[in-house]
N, C-alpha and C positions, 0 to 999 in steps of 0.2 A: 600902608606899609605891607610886605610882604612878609611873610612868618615860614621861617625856613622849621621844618619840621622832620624830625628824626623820621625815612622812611621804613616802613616795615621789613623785615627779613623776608626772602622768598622760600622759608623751610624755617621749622621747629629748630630752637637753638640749641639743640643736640644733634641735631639731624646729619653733622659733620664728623660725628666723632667716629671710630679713634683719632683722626686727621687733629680735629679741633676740637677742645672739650666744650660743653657746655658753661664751664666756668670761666675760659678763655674768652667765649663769644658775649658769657654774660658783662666780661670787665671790660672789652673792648668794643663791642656792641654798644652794650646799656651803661658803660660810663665814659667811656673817652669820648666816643661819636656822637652819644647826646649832648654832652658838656660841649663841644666843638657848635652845634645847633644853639644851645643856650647863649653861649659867647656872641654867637654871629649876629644873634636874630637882637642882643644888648649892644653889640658895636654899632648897626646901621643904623639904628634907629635913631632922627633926624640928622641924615647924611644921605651924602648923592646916591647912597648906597641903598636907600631904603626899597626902595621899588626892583632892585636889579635880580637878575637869576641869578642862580651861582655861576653860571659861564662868563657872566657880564661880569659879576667880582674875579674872578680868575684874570680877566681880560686885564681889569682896569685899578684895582684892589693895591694897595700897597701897608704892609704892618700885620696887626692884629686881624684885620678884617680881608685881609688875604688869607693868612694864616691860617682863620678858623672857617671861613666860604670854601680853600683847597680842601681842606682837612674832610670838610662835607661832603665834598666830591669827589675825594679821593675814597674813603670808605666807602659811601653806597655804590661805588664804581667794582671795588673790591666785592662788597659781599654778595655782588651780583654777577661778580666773575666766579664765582662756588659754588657747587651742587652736589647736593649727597648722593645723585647720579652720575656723576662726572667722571671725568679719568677717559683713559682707550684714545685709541688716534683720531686725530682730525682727520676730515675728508676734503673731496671735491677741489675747487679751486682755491680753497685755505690752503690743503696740504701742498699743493702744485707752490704754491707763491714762498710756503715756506721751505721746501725742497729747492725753489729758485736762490732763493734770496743766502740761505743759510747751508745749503747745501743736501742736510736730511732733517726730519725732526729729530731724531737724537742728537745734532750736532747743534739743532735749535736748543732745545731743553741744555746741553751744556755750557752753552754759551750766554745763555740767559740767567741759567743758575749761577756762572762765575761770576757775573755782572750784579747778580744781587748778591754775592755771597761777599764779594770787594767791594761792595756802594760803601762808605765809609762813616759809622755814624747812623744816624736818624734817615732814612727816606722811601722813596721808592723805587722797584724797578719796572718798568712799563715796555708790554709789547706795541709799537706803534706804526701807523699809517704817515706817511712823512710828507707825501704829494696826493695823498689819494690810490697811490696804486704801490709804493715803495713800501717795503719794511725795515725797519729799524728796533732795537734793544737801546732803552733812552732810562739813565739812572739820574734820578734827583734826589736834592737833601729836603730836609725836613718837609715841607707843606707844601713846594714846589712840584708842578704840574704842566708837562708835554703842552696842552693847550694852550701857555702863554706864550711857546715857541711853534706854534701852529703845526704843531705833531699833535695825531688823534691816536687817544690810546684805544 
């Protein structure tokens, strides 16, 4: 069986703050997204599930053990999109595609903040690749995840 394991942060869990306290990453960090690892690695265990990645449960997962495989992949996806160096504009052929597609990055950033600011409820909001070369703003509810509709976030 495979043993999904809470991955490490890539920065001291303070490293965020003011943005994010140390308290917040410790409750959401070290207790929602462990507990989500705990549940997942108790659901699959003797099921088709036992052997799979998370991408494979995303794929294929339906319940509980969707629920808690997104929820995996959905965090380590998050706290890997965050950096206590972060911030300032994109460049290169990111900023070009987002100036294509949205028209400037400030009209990106507002159209993405509306979109998670009206997601309704529990979810997420995801920047995504739609074809491979397209961009899209894709809002889902709870555990729910772009790669089960073949949008890469």
């Amino acid at each position: 069986m495979i043993k999904h394991v809470l991955p490490e942060l890539p920065y001291a869990r303070n490293a965020l703050e003011p943005h994010i306290s140390e308290e917040t990453l410790n409750f959401h960090y070290g207790k929602h997204h462990a507990t989500y690892v705990d549940k997942l690695n108790a659901q699959i265990e003797g099921t088709e599930f036992a052997n799979a990645s998370l991408e494979e449960i995303i794929a294929n997962a339906n319940g509980g053990i969707f629920n808690n495989g997104a929820q995996v992949w959905n965090h380590t996806f998050y706290w890997n999109c965050l950096s206590p160096n972060g911030g300032g504009q994109p460049d290169g052929d990111f900023i070009e595609k987002l100036e294509s597609v949205f028209g400037s990055v400030d009209d990106f950033k507002k159209q993405f903040n509306d979109s998670a600011t009206n997601n309704f409820g529990s979810g997420w909001t995801w920047l995504c690749a739609t074809d491979g070369t397209n961009l899209e703003i894709v809002n889902t509810s709870n555990a729910d995840n772009p790669l089960r509709i073949n949008k890469i976030p």
